[in-house]
C-alpha positions as CSV (number, residue, x, y, z in Angstrom):
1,X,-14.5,-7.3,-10.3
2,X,-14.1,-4.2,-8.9
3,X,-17.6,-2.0,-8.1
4,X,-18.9,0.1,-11.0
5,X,-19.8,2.8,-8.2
6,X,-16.2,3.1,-7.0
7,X,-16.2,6.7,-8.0
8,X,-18.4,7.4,-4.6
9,X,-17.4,5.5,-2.0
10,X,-20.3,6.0,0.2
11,X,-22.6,3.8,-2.7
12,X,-21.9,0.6,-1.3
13,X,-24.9,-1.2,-2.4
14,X,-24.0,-3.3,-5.3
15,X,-21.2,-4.2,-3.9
16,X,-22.6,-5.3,-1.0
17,X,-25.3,-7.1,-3.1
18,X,-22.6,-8.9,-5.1
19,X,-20.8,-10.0,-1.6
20,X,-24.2,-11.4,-0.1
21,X,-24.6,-13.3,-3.8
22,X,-21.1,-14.5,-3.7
23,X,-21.3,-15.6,-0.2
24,X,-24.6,-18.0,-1.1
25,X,-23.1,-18.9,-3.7
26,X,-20.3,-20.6,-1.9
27,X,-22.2,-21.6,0.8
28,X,-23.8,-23.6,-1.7
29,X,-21.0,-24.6,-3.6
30,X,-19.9,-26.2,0.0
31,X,-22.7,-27.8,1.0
32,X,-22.8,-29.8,-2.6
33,X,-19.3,-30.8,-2.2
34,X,-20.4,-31.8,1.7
35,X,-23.0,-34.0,0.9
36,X,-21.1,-36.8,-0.7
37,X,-17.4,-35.7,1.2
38,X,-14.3,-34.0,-0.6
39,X,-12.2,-36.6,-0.2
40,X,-14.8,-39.2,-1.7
41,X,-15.2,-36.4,-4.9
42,X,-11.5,-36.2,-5.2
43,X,-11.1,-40.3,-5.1
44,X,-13.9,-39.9,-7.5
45,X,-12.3,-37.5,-10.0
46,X,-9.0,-39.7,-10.1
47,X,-10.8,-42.8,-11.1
48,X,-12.8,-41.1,-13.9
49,X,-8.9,-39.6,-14.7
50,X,-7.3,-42.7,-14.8
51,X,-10.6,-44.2,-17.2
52,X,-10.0,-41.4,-19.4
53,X,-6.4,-41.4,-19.5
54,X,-6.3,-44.9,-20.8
55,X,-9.1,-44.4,-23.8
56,X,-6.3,-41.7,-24.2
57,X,-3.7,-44.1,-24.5
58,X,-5.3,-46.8,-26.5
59,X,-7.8,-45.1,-28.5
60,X,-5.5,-45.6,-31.7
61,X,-3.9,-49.4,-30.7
62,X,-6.9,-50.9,-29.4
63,X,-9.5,-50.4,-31.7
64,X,-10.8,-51.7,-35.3
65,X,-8.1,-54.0,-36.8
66,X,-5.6,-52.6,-34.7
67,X,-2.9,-54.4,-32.5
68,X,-4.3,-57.8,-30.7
69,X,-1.7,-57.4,-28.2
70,X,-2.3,-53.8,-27.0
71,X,-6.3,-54.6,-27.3
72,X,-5.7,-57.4,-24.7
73,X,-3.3,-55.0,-22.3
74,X,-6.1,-52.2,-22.6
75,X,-9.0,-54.7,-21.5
76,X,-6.6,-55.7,-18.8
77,X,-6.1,-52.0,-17.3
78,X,-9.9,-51.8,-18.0
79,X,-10.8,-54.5,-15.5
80,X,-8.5,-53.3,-12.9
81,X,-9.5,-50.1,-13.0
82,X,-13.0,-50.9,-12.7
83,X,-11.8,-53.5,-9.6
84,X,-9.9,-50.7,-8.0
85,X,-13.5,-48.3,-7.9
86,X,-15.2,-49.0,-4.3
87,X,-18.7,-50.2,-4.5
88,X,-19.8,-47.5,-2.0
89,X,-18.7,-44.9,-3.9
90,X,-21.4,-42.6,-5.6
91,X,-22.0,-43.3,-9.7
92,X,-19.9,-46.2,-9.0
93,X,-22.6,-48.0,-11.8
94,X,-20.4,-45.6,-14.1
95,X,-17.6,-47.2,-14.3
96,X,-19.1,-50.8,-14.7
97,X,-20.9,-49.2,-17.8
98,X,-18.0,-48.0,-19.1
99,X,-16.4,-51.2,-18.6
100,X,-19.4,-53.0,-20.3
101,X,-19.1,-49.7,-23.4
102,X,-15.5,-51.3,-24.2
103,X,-16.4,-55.3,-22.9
104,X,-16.1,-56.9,-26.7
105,X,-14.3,-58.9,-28.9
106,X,-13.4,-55.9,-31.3
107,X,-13.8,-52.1,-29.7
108,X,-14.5,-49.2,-32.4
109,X,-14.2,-45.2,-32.1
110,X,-17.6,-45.3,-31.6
111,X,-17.4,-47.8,-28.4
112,X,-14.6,-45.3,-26.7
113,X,-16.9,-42.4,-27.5
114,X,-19.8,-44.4,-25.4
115,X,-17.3,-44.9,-22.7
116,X,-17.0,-41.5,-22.0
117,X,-20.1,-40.6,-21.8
118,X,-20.5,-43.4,-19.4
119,X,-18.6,-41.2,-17.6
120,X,-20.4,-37.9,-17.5
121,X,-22.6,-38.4,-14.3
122,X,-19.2,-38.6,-12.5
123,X,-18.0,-35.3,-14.1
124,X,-21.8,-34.2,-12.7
125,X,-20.2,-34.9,-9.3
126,X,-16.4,-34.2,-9.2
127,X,-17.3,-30.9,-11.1
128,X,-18.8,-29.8,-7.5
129,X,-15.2,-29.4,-5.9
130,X,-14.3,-26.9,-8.8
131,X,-17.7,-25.0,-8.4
132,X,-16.7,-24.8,-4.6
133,X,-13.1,-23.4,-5.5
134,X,-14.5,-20.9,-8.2
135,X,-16.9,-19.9,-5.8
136,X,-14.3,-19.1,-3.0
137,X,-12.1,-17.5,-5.6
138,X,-15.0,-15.0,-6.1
139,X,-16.2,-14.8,-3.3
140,X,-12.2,-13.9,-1.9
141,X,-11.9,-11.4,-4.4
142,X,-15.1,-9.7,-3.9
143,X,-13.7,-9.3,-0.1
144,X,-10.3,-8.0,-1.4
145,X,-13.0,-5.2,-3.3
146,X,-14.8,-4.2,-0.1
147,X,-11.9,-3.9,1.7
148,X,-10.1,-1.5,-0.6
149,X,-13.6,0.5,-0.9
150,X,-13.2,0.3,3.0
151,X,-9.9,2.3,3.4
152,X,-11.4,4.3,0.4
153,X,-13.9,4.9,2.8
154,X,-11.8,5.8,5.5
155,X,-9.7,8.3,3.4
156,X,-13.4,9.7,2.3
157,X,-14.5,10.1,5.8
158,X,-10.7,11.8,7.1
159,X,-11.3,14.1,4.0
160,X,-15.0,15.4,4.9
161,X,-14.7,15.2,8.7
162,X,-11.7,18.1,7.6
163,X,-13.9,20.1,5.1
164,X,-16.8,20.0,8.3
165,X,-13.9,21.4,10.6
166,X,-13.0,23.9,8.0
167,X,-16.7,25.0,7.5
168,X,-16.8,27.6,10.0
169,X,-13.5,29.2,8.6
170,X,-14.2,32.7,7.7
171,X,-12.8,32.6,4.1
172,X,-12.6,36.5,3.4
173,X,-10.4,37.1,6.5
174,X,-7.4,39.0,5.8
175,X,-4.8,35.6,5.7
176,X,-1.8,38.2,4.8
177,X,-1.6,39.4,8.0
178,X,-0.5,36.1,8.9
179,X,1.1,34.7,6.0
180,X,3.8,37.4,5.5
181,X,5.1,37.7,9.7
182,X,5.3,33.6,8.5
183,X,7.1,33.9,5.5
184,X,9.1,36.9,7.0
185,X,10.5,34.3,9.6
186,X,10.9,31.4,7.4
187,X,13.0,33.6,4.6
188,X,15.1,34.6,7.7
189,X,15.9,31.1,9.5
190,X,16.7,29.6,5.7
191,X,18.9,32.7,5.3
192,X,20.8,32.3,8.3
193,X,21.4,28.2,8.2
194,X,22.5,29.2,4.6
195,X,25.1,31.3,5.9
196,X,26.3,29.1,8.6
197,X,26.7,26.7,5.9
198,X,28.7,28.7,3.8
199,X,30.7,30.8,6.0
200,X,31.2,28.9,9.7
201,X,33.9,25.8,9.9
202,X,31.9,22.7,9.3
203,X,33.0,21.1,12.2
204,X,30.9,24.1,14.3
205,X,27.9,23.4,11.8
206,X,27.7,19.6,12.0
207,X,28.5,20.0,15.9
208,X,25.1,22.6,15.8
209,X,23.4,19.8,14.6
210,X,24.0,17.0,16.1
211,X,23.3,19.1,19.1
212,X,19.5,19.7,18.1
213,X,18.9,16.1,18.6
214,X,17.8,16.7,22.1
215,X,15.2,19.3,20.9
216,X,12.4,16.9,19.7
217,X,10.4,19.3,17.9
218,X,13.1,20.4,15.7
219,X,13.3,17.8,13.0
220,X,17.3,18.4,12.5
221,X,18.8,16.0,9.8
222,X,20.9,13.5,11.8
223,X,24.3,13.8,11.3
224,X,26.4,10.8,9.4
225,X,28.6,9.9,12.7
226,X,31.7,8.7,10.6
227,X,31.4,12.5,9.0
228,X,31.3,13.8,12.2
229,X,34.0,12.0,13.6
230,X,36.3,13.2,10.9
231,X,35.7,17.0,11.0
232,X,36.3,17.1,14.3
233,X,39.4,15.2,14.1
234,X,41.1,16.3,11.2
235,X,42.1,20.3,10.0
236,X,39.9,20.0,7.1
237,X,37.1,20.5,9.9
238,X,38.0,24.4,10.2
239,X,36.6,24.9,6.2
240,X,32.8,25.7,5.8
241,X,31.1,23.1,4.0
242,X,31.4,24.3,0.2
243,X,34.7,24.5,0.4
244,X,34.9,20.8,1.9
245,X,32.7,19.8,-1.3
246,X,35.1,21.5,-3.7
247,X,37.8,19.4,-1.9
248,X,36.1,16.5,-2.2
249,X,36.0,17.2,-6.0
250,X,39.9,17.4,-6.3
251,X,42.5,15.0,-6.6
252,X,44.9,13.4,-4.6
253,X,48.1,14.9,-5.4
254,X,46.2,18.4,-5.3
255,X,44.7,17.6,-2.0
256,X,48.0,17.2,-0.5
257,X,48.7,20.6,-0.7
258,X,45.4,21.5,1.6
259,X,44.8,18.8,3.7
260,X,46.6,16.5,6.0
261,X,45.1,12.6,4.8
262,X,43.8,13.3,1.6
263,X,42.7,9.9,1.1
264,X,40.6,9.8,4.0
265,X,38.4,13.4,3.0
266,X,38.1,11.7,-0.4
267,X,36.5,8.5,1.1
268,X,34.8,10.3,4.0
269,X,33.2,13.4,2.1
270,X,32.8,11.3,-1.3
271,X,30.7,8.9,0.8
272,X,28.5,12.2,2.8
273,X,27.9,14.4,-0.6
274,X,24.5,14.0,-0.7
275,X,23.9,14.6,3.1
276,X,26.6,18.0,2.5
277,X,24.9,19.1,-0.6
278,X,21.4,18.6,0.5
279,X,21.9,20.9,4.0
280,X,19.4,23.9,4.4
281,X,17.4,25.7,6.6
282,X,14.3,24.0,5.7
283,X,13.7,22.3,9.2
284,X,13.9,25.5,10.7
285,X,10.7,26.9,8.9
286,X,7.3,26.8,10.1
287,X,5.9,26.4,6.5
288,X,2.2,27.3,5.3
289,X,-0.3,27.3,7.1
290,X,1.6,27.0,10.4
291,X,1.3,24.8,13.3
292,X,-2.3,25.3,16.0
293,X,-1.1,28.5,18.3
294,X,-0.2,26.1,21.2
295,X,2.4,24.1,19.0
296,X,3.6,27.1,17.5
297,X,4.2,28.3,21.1
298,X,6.2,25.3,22.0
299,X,7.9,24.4,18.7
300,X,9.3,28.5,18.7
301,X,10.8,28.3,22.0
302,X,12.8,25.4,20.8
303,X,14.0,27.1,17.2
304,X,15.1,30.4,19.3
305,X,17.3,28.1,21.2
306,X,18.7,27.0,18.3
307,X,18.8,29.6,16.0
308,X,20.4,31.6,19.4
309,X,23.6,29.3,18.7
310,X,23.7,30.4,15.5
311,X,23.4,34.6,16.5
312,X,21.0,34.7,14.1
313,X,18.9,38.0,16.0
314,X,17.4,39.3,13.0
315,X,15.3,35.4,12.5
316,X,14.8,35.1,16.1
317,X,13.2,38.5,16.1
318,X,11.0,38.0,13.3
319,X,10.1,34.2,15.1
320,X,9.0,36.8,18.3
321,X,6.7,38.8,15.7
322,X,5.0,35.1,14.7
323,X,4.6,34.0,18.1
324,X,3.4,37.4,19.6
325,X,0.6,37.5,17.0
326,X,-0.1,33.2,18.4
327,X,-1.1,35.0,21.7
328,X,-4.1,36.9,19.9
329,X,-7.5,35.4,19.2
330,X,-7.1,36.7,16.0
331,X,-4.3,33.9,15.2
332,X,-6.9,30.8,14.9
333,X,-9.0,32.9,12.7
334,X,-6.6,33.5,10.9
335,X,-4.9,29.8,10.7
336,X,-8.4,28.4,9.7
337,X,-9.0,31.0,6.8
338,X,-5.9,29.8,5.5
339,X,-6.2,26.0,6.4
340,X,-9.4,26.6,4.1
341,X,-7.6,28.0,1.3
342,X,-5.1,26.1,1.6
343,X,-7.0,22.3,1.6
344,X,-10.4,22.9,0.3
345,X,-10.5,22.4,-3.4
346,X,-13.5,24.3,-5.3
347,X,-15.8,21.5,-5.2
348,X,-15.6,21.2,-1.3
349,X,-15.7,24.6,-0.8
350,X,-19.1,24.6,-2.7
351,X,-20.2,21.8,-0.6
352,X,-19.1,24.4,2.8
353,X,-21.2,26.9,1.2
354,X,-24.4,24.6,0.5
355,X,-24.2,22.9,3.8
356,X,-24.1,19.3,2.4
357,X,-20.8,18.1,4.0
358,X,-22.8,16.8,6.9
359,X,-25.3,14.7,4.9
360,X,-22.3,13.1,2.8
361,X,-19.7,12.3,6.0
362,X,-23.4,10.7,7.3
363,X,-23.7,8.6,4.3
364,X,-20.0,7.4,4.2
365,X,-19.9,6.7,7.6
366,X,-23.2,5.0,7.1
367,X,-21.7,3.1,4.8
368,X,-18.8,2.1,6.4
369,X,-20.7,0.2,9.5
370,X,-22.5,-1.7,6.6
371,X,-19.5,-3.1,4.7
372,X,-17.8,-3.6,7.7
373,X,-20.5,-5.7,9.3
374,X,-20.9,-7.2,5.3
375,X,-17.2,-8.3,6.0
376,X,-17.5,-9.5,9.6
377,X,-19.9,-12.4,8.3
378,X,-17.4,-14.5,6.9
């Protein structure tokens, strides 16, 4: 059952009251099952089985003025079953009551019933092996709780460990002045992939691309090599990639008129559409809020080399503009203003201003060290 305080992860308590119960409780569930041996209990259990299965079977034949024959085959099975249960074994005196409950001339309902409660000390017993295996179960599934409150934990603790590293940000400074050199850029780089796209022969695009896998900070979609393969081989390569879509679209005998191998650009492009259709200028961006000023630094010297293959000045330029403000103190100001807009909900932003974020990452990491050392008992 999960914990009724799961709503704050750092109260661990009952949970961890529940886990110390569950683990007694198997501990004792164990030792009761130990005392006589599970195997002796399960040799047990089958006996008392095998006595009730055959009241079972001959309740109805056996008894009153029922059928001689069966009554004689029932006291048969009786005796052997009784032979068959090892002196040693505990409420072994059981069974030979049961045997004397049903040892007559004529058995009744009222004989069987005695017979199984001859019985019920050894249920007393073999009981203890399914206490032990309810107790596990519980015990295994209170675990599987405090280890999901655990990573719930962790998450907690990731979450105010940023909110303490945000407290310091200066939420009134002026985040435009960073935002819109940003968004200047990122409109810019978009622009100019779009136009690649739709205006350069695709076999110069896809070549662009594939080429930016040696520039590990420019996460490039990698290009399908069979499409590759075939722009550069065949004429259709020369057409930018919309019209290679609106090829794709046409028929065969139409195609012929355009393109040498039609069959091959309907199986080749028809099999890339959604890699063709989904190309932008997305990877190119720096997105909001960008990178620290030193990966900014590095990742920009990388997207000028590519956007340089492109000629696209006017997005380098405005790259220069973001990077040239990354050399100022004022950037990281700036970056953690809007890292704190930007991630801080009201509610944290509240606990910023009342200084309480320290008190709760102490509690949740307090909290932590004491499930994980509830869970590293066993």
């Amino acid at each position: 059952m999960a914990d009724a305080t799961a709503n704050d992860p750092a109260d661990v308590s009952g949970l961890l009251a529940r886990l110390r119960d569950a683990r007694e409780r198997r501990a004792d569930a164990e030792a009761a099952v130990d005392e006589y041996g599970a195997d002796t209990l399960r040799r047990l259990r089958e006996h008392r089985e095998d006595a009730l299965a055959l009241l079972r079977r001959y309740e109805d034949s056996a008894t009153g003025s029922g059928d001689f024959q069966s009554y004689i085959e029932f006291e048969g099975k009786v005796a052997e079953l009784v032979a068959d249960v090892d002196d040693d074994l505990p409420r072994a005196d059981a069974f030979d009551d049961y045997d004397d409950a049903l040892d007559k001339r004529r058995v009744t309902e009222s004989d069987f019933e005695r017979a199984r409660d001859t019985l019920d000390p050894v249920a007393d017993l073999t009981d203890r092996l399914d206490e032990r295996d309810d107790a596990r179960d519980a015990y295994r599934s209170l675990r599987y709780d405090a280890e999901d409150r655990l990573d719930a934990l962790d998450d907690e603790i990731d979450r105010l460990e940023r909110v303490a590293r945000l407290a310091d940000a200066d939420l009134d400074a002026p985040v435009d002045d960073l935002r819109e050199p940003v968004e200047a850029y990122d409109t810019a780089a978009r622009t100019a992939v779009e136009d690649a796209l739709a205006e350069r022969p695709t076999r110069e695009v896809l070549g662009w691309l594939d080429a930016l896998a040696a520039f590990p900070l420019v996460d490039a979609p990698t290009v399908p090599p069979e499409l590759l393969d075939y722009v550069r081989a065949h004429d259709a390569g020369d057409e930018p990639v919309p019209t290679l879509l609106d090829y794709g679209e046409e028929s065969l005998s139409k195609l012929d008129h355009y393109v040498e191998d039609p069959a091959a650009l309907k199986r080749v492009v028809g099999a890339n559409r959604s890699f063709l259709q989904r190309l932008d200028g997305d990877f190119l961006t720096l997105g909001w809020p960008p990178d620290p000023a030193d990966v900014l630094r590095y990742r920009a010297d990388e997207y000028v080399s590519a956007l340089s293959r492109l000629d696209a000045t006017g997005a380098v330029e405005r790259l220069r503009d973001v990077t040239a403000l990354a050399r100022t103190d004022r950037y990281e100001r700036l970056r953690e203003a809007a890292l704190a807009r930007a991630e801080l909900d009201d509610a944290e932003r509240e606990r910023v201003a009342d200084g309480t974020v320290a008190d709760a990452l102490a509690d949740a990491r307090d909290a932590r060290e004491r499930l994980t050392d509830a869970l590293a008992d066993g």
